[in-house]
C-alpha positions as protocol buffer text, in pm:
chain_id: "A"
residue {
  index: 1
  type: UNK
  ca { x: 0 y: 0 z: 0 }
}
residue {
  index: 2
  type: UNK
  ca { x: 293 y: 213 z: 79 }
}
residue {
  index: 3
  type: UNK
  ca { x: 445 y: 174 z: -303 }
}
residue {
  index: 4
  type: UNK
  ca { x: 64 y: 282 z: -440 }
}
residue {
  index: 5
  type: UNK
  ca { x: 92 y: 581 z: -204 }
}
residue {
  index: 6
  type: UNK
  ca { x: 428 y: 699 z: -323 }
}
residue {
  index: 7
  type: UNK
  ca { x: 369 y: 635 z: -690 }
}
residue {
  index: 8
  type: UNK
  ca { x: -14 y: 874 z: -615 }
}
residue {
  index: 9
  type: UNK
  ca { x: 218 y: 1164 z: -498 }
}
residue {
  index: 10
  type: UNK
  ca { x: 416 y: 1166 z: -785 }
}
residue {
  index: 11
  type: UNK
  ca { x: 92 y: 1173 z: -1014 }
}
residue {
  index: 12
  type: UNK
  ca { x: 131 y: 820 z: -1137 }
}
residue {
  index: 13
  type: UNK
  ca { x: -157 y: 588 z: -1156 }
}
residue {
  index: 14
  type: UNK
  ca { x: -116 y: 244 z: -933 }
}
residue {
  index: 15
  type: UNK
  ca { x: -402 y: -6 z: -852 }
}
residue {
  index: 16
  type: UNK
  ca { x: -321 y: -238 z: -509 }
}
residue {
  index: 17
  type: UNK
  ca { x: -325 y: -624 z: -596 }
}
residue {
  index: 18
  type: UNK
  ca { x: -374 y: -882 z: -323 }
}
residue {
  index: 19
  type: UNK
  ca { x: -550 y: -1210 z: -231 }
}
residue {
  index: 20
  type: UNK
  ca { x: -876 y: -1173 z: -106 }
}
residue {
  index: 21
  type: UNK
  ca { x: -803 y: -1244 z: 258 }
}
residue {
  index: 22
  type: UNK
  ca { x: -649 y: -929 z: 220 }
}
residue {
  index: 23
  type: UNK
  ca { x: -932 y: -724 z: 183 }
}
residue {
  index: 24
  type: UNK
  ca { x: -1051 y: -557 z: 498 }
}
residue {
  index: 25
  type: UNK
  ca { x: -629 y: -509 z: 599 }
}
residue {
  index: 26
  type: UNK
  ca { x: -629 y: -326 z: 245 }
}
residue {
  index: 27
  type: UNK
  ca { x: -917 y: -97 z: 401 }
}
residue {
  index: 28
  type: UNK
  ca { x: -807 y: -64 z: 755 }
}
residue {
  index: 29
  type: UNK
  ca { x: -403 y: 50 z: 581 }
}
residue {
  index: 30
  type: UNK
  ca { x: -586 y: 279 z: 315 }
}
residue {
  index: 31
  type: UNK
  ca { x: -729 y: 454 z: 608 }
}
residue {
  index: 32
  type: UNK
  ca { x: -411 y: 519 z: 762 }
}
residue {
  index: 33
  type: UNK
  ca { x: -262 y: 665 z: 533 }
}
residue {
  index: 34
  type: UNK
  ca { x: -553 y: 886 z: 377 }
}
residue {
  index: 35
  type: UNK
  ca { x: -545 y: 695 z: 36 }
}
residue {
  index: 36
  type: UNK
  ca { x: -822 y: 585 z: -165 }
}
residue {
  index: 37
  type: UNK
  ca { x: -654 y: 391 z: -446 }
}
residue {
  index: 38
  type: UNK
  ca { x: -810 y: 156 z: -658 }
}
residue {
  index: 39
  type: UNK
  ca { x: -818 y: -191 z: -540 }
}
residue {
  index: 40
  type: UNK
  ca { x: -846 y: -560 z: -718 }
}
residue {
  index: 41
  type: UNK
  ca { x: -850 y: -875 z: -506 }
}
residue {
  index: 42
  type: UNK
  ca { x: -759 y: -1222 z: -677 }
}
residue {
  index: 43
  type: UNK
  ca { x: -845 y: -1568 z: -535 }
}
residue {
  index: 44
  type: UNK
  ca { x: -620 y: -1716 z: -246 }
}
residue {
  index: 45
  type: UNK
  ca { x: -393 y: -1875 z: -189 }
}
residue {
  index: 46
  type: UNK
  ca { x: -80 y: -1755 z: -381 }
}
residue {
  index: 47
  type: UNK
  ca { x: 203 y: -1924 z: -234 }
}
residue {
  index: 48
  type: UNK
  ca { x: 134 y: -2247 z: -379 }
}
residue {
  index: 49
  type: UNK
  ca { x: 34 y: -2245 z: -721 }
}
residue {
  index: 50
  type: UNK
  ca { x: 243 y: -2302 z: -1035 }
}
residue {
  index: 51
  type: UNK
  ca { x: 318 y: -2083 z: -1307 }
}
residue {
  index: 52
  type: UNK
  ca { x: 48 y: -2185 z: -1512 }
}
residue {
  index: 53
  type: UNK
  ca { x: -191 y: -2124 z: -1283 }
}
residue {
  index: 54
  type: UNK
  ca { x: 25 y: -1742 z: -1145 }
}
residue {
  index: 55
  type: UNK
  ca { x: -55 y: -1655 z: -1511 }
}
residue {
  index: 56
  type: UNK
  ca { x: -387 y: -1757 z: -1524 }
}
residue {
  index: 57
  type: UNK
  ca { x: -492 y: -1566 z: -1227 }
}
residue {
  index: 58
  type: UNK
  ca { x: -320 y: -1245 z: -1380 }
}
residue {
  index: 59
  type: UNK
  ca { x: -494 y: -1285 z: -1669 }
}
residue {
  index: 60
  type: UNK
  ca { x: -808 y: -1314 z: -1510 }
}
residue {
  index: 61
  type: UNK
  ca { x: -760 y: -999 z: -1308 }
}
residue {
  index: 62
  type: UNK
  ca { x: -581 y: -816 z: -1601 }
}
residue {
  index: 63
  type: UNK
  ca { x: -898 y: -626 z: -1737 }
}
residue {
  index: 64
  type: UNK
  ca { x: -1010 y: -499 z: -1418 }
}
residue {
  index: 65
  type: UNK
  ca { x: -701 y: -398 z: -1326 }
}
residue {
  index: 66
  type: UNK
  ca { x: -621 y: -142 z: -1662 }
}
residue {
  index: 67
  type: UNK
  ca { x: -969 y: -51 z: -1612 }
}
residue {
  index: 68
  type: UNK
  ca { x: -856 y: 47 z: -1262 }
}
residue {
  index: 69
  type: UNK
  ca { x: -580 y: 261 z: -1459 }
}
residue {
  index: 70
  type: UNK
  ca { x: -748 y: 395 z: -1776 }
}
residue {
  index: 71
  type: UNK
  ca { x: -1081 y: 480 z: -1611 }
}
residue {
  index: 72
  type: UNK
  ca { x: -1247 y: 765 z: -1431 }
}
């Protein structure tokens, strides 16, 4: 969250990827540090899956997350 923050000051777009079990941290950090950034959540766990399936889950999220980027 701290890396979205920094790259907000310096005008640059950044959307905050985690795992769902992430979610309501995400929130509770956002609030700390007075930054509403867009958010996308992917499915959990990470830690254990393969390549194939790293990629698939990126590629799943991919849309949503240049939407995040390009939108309003």
């Amino acid at each position: 969250m701290h890396d979205i923050s920094d790259l907000e000051r310096r005008g640059l777009p950044g959307v905050f990827v985690a795992s769902e079990p992430f979610r309501d941290g995400a929130q509770v950090q956002s609030d700390a540090l007075g930054l509403d950034t867009a958010r996308v959540f992917v499915d959990h766990p990470i830690q254990d899956r393969t390549e194939d399936e790293m990629r698939a889950l990126a590629e799943a999220a991919f849309d949503e997350i240049v939407a995040c980027i390009t939108g309003p």
